[in-house]
C-alpha positions, 0 to 999 in steps of 0.5 A: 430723643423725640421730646429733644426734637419735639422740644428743639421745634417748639423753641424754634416756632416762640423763637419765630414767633416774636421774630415776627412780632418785632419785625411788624412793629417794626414796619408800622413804627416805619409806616408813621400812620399817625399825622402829627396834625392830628393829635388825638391825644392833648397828654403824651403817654410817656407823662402818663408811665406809672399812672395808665389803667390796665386794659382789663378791668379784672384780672391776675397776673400770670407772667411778668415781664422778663419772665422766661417762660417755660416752654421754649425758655424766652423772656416774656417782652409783656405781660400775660393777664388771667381774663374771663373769655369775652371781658371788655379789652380796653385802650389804655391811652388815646391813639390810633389802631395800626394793625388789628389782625391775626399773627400767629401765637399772639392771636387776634392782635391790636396794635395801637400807636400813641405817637412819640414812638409809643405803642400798646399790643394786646393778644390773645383776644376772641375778638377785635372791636376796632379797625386799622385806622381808627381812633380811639380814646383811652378807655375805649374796647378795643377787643374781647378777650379770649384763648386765640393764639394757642392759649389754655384759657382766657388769657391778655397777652399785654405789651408796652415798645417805646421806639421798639423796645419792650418797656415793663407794663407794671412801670406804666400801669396803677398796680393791677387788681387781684381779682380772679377771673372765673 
C-alpha cells in the first residue's frame, strides 16, 4: 500500500510539474516579449525544421520525445540528452531569452522565444549564462549543463512549442552525434 501511495504521489507532482511548464509557456507566449521591430533573426526557425544543431556539441539520446517515462507514466514532451555536467548549452536559432529561472523538476530552465510563436526550453542546467531580455544568436551558450531539478547525472531536458504544442526536436535538428558523455 505504501509504494501505491508513494507511486500515486509522484505521478501527482511530474503531473504538476508539466501542468506548471505548460502554463509558463503560456503566459510568455501571452507577454509577446519579442518586438516584431526588432528582428534579430533575417532566417525564421520554421525554415530551418530539420536542419538546427543541437544544443550540446556531444551527447546521447536518453528519452525521445513521446516517451512514456517510467516513473509517473507521462509522455516526454522533448527529449532528455546524456551531458557531462558543465558542457556548453548552446541556442539553436536567434532569439531572445523570456525566462531564465528555477521551475521545479525542470531545474535551472531557459526559455527562448524565436518569434512566429516559436520556442526552445532547455533544463536541467548547473548554470544560466543569459538573462531574461537578452539576445542571442544561434550557437551562443545559453547555460551549463548539469543535474538540477532532480536528475541522477548530467542530463539536457531539450524541447521545441510552436504556438505551444511540443513539436519532435529530432524532426527540427541534424541527427544527433553519438558520443558518449563521461
Amino acid at each position: 500500500d505504501k509504494g501505491i501511495e508513494g507511486g500515486t504521489e509522484q505521478l501527482a507532482l511530474v503531473r504538476e510539474d508539466t501542468r506548471n511548464l505548460r502554463a509558463l509557456v503560456e503566459q510568455l507566449e501571452r507577454q509577446a516579449m519579442i518586438l516584431p521591430e526588432a528582428e534579430l533573426a533575417l532566417i525564421s526557425i520554421a525554415s530551418r525544421r530539420g536542419q538546427l544543431p543541437w544544443p550540446l556539441a556531444e551527447g546521447r539520446m536518453l528519452t525521445r520525445f513521446g516517451q512514456v517515462r517510467t516513473q509517473g507514466g507521462q509522455a516526454l514532451d522533448g527529449v532528455l540528452i546524456a551531458a557531462r555536467e558543465g558542457s556548453e548549452v548552446r541556442a539553436v536559432h536567434p532569439g531572445r531569452v523570456v525566462f531564465a529561472d528555477w521551475l521545479r523538476g525542470f531545474g535551472q530552465l531557459i526559455i527562448i522565444d524565436h518569434d512566429e510563436g516559436y520556442l526552445t526550453l532547455y533544463g536541467h542546467n548547473q548554470a544560466l549564462l543569459k538573462e531574461v531580455g537578452e539576445w542571442v544568436s544561434g550557437g551562443d551558450p545559453v547555460a551549463l549543463s548539469g543535474s538540477s531539478g532532480g536528475q541522477r547525472g548530467g542530463q539536457l531536458y531539450f524541447a521545441i512549442r510552436h504556438q505551444g504544442a511540443p513539436q519532435d526536436p529530432q524532426l527540427w535538428c541534424r541527427p544527433l552525434p553519438t558520443t558518449s558523455p563521461g
